[in-house]
N, C-alpha and C positions, 0 to 999 in steps of 0.2 A: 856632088850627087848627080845621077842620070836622071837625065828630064823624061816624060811617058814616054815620045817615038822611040827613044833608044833602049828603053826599058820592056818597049814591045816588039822591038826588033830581035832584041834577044831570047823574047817569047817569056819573059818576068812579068811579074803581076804588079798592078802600080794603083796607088789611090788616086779617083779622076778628081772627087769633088769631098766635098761633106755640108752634111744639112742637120741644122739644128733648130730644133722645133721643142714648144712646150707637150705635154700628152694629158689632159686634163681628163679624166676618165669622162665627166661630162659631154663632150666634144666625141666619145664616141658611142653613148646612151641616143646624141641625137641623129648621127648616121644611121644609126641601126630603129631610130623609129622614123625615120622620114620627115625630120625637123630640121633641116639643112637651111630648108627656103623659109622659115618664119622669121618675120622680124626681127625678135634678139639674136637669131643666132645667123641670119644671112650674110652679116659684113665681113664676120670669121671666115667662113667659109670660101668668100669671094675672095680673099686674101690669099687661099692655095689654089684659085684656081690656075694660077699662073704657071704654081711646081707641079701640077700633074701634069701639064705642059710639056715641061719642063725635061720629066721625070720620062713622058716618053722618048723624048728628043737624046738624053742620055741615061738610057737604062744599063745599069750595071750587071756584070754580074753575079755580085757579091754585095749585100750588103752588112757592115760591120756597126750593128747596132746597140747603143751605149743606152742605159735606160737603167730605174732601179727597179727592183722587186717590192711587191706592196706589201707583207707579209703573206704572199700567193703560196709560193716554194718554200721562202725560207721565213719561218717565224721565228720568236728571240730564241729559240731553243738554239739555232744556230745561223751567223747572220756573216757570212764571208765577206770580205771588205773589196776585192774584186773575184771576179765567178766568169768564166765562160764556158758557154753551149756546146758540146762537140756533138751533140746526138745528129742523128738522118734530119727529125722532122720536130718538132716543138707544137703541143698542145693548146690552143687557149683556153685559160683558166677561168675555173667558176669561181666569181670574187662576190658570193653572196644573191645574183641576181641570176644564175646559169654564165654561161662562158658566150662572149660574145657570137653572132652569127658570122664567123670571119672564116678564111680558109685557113688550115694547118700552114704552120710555119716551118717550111722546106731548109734543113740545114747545110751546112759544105763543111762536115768530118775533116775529110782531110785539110783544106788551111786552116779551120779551127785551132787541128792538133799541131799545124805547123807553126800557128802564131803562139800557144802552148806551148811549145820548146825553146821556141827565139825569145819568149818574154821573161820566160822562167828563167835561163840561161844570161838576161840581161838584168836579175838580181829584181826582176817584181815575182810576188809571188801572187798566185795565180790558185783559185777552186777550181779544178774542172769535176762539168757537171754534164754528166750521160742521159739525166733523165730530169727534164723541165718544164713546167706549164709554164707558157708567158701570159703578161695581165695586160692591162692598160697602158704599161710604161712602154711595152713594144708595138703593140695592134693599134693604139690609137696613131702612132705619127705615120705608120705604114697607110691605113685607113685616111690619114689627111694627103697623103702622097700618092696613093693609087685609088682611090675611090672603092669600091666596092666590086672587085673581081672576082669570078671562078676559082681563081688560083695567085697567088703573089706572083709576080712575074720572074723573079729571079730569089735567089737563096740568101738565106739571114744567118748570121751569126750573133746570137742573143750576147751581151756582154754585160754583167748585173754591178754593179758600183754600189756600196753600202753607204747611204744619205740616211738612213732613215731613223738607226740606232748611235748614239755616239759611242766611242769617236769617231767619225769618219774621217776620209783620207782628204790632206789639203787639196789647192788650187796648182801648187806647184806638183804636188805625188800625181796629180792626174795629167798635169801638162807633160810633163815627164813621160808618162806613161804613154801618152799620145805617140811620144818621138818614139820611144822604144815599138809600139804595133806600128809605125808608118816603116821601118827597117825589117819587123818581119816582116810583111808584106811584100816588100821590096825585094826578099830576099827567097818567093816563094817562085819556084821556076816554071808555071804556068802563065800565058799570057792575057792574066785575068784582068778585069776591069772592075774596081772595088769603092767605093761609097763609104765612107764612114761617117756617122751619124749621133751627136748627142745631142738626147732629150732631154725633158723634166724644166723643172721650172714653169713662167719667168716668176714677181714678185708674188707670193700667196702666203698665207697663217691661215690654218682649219682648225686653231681652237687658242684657246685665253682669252684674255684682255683685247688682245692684237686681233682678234680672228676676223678675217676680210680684209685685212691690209693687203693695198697695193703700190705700188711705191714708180709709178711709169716715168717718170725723168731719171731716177736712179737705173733706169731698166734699161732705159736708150743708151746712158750713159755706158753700158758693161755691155752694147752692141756693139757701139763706136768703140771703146777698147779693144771688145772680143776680134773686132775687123783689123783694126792701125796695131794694136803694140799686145799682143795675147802673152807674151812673156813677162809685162808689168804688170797685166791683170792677172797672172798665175798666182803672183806676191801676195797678194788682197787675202788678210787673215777671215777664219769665218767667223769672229767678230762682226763684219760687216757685214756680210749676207744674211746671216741674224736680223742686227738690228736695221737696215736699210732694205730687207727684202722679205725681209717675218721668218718664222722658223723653216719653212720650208720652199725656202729662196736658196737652201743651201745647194739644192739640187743641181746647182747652175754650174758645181764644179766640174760635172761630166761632159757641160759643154765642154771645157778645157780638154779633155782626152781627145774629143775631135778635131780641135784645133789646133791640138800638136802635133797632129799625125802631117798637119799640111804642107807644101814643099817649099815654102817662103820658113819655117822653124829651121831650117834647114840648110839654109844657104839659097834657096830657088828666088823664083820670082814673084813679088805679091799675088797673090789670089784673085781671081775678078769675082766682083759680087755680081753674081747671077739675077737675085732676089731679097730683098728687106722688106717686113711685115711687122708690125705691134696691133694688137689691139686687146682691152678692154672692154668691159669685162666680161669673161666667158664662164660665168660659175663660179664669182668671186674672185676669180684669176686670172692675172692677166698674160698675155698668149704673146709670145715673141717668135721668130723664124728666118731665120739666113739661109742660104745658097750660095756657098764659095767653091770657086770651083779653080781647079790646080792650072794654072798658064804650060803651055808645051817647050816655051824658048826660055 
């Protein structure tokens, strides 16, 4: 596999890093009313102040965002198991409260369509979707990553993963799928700089018995995995994210799509962690986020 310089020598597009963060819609009710600094919610928040740091030191410009849809776009009438964005620009959606105060989400058509044909052609099959409000599962990590801008800095590629309805797709069909978008990319003849990014999660249940389960040693634990061996933790049936992480712990498999795409899956060289972050509890749920970014030798 070509490492970035050589991939940008040839003027190819290369993933630099990927960041994985929870999107608690709560987390972005407080940005938008100016509860950032209150007690319950300060320590969250001091936790990214590092990736907007970060975030400007390597701004992409593309980002490749993995996140589910909340019943916003797609309700049971029809519920794709993976879906991507190719429009210009992506709406924020009114999820019962108006649409958050955020800027329109700038898209990039053309690698959308291009990772659209390599992924398809690499036997995933693929929704594409020309016309899409994005909810909280996209605006809030962007919102924890860029604070409150004019404008997003750079262009998103919405990417929707079905958690929400069963069956959904395992840990391995997303890791998998990881490797298959980190080869389109690779294989897109611009010399783009691309980000890819899975949301959702960490451990939370919003209703039963279980409701307010959080499970933060099991949580650590599937960071340490997610970082040292993401090919053992692809294995992990969702038995266990069920019963170790509540029902909707499942979401965690998206992390895997972004951790496959990275150039250690691959043959490369391990990752360097940029940034590691947990905390509880943000709204009953608890809040995990990494920063792995792709080594150049």
């Amino acid at each position: 596999m070509q490492n970035a310089h050589a991939q940008a020598a040839q003027g190819q597009a290369r993933i630099t890093a990927s960041v994985f963060t929870s999107h608690v819609p709560a987390i972005g009710a407080a940005i938008d009313h100016g509860k950032t600094g209150d007690d319950y919610w300060k320590p969250l928040f001091q936790g990214y102040e590092y990736s907007k740091q970060w975030m400007q030191d390597h701004l992409p410009d593309v980002i490749f965002l993995v996140y589910n849809d909340h019943a916003t776009s797609f309700d049971l009438g029809v519920i794709p198991t993976f879906a991507i964005g190719t429009a210009a620009e992506f709406e924020p959606a009114d999820e019962g409260y108006g649409p958050r105060p955020v800027p329109k989400v700038q898209g990039h058509p053309d690698l959308a369509a291009h990772i659209a044909q390599s992924v398809i052609q690499q036997d995933f099959d693929l929704t594409l979707v020309n016309t899409l409000k994005v909810d909280h599962g996209l605006t809030v990590p962007l919102s924890l990553m860029f604070g409150q801008p004019e404008h997003w800095p750079c262009q998103v590629i919405p990417f929707h993963v079905n958690v929400v309805q069963y069956p959904v797709p395992s840990g391995q069909r997303c890791f998998q799928l990881g490797q298959a978008i980190r080869r389109a990319v690779e294989s897109y003849d611009r010399p783009l700089k691309v980000q890819i990014w899975g949301t959702g999660g960490m451990s939370h249940q919003l209703q039963g018995p279980r409701a307010g389960l959080i499970n933060a040693e099991w949580d650590n634990r599937f960071l340490d995995r997610l970082i040292a061996d993401p090919a053992d933790l692809a294995t992990m049936p969702h038995i266990d994210y069920v019963r170790e992480a509540g029902s909707e712990g499942i979401e965690l498999v998206m992390w895997l799509i972004a951790r496959g795409a990275m150039a250690d899956v691959a043959g490369g060289p391990a990752p360097k962690l940029a940034h590691r972050f947990f905390h509880v509890p943000a709204s009953n749920t608890a809040v995990g986020h990494l920063i792995l970014e792709n080594r150049n030798d």
